[in-house]
TORRO-373087 format. One record per residue (C-alpha): residue number from 1; residue in one letter; x, y, z. Coordinates in Angstrom, 3 decimals. Layout:
% TORRO-373087
> NUM_a_X_Y_Z
...
This chain:
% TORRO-373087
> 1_x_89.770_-78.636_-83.032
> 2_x_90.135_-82.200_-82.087
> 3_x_92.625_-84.405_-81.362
> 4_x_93.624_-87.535_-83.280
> 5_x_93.725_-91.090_-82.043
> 6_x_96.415_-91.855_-80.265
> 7_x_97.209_-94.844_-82.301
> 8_x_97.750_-92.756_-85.299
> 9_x_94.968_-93.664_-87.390
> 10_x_94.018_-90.329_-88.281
> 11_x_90.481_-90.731_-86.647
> 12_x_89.353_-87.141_-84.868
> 13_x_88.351_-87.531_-80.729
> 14_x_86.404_-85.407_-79.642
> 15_x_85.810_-83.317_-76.499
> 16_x_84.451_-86.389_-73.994
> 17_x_86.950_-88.873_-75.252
> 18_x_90.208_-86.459_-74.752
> 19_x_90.935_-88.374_-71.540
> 20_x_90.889_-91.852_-72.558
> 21_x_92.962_-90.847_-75.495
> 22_x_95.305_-89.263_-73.255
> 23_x_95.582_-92.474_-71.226
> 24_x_95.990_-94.233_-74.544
> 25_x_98.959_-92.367_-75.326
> 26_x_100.392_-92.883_-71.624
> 27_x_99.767_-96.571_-72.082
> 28_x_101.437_-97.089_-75.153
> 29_x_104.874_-95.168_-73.966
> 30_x_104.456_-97.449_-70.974
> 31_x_103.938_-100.653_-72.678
> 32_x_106.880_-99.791_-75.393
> 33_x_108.940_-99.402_-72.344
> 34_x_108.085_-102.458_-71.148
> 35_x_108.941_-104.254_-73.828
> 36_x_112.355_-102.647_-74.105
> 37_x_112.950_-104.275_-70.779
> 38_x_115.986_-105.828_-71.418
> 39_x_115.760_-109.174_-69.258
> 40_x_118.311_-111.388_-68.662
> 41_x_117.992_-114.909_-70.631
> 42_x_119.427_-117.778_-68.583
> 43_x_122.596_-118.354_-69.762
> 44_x_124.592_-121.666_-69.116
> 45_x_126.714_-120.102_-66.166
> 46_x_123.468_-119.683_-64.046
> 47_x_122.703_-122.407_-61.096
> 48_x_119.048_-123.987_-61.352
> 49_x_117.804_-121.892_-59.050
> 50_x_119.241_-118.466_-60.498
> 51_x_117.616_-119.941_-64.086
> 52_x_114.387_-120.575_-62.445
> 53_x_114.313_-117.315_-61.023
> 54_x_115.101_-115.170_-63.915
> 55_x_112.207_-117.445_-65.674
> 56_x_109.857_-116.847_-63.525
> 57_x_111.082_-112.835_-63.713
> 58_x_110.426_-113.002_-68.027
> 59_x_106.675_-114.586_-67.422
> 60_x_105.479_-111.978_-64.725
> 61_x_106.849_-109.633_-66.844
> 62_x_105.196_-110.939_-70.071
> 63_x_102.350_-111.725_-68.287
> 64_x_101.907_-108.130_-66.833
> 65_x_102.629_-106.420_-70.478
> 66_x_99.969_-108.575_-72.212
> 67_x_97.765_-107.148_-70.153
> 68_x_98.714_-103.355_-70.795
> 69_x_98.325_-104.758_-74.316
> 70_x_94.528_-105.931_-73.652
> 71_x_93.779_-102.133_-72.067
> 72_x_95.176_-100.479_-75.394
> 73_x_93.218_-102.793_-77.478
> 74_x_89.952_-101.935_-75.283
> 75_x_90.944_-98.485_-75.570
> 76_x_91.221_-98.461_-79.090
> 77_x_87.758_-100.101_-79.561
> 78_x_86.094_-97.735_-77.433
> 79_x_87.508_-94.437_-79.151
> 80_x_87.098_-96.485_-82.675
> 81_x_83.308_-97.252_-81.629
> 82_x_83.468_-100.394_-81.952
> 83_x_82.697_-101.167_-78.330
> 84_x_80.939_-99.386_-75.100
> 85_x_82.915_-97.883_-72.629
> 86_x_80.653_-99.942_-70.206
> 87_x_82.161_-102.180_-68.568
> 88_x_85.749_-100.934_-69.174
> 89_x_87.903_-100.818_-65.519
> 90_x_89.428_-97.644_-66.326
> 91_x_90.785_-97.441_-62.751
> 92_x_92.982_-100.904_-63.035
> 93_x_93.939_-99.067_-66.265
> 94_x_95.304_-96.631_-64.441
> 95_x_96.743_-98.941_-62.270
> 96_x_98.448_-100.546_-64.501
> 97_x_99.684_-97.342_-66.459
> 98_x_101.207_-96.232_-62.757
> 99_x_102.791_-99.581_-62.342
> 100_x_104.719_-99.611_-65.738
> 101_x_105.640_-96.613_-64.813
> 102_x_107.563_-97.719_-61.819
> 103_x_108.676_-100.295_-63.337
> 104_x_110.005_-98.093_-66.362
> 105_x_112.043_-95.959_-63.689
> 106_x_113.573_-99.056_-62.264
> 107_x_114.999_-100.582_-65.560
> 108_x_116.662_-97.449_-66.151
> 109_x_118.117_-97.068_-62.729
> 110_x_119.768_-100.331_-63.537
């Protein structure tokens, strides 16, 4: 039986796509987690350098979720057909999927 896309389209995989659905779905969780990384807005009791700091926090962090958001919109184009798997750096993917990950752990440590 197969599986449907992990962005809940509807749309069967099948057998040889399993695993970069399965990523999909990893990457998704990640990058939702990501954004529910609750970061600190400068507030007026913050020195310059404490404000410039948490800036600079906010654009890595945006920065590093747009580009989970580019891998899920690859992803989806591959398992929609829209585009060839060629070319696609699954491995920074996964990279990137580890990374969230991490970072995940650490917001809720905090």
């Amino acid at each position: 039986m197969a599986k449907a896309c992990f962005c809940g389209c509807g749309r069967p995989i099948g057998l040889s796509s399993r695993k970069l659905n399965r990523h999909g779905r990893l990457l998704t969780q990640q990058l939702m987690g990501i954004h529910a990384i609750a970061l600190p807005k400068p507030g007026p009791d913050l020195s310059d350098d404490e404000r410039q700091e948490v800036e600079q926090s906010r654009a890595r962090t945006e920065s590093f979720a747009d580009e989970g958001t580019t891998f899920r919109s690859d992803l989806l184009q591959i398992l929609h057909g829209e585009a060839s798997i060629r070319g696609f750096d699954h491995p920074r993917m996964l990279a990137w999927i580890r990374a969230a990950g991490e970072l995940n752990v650490q917001a809720l440590g905090q």
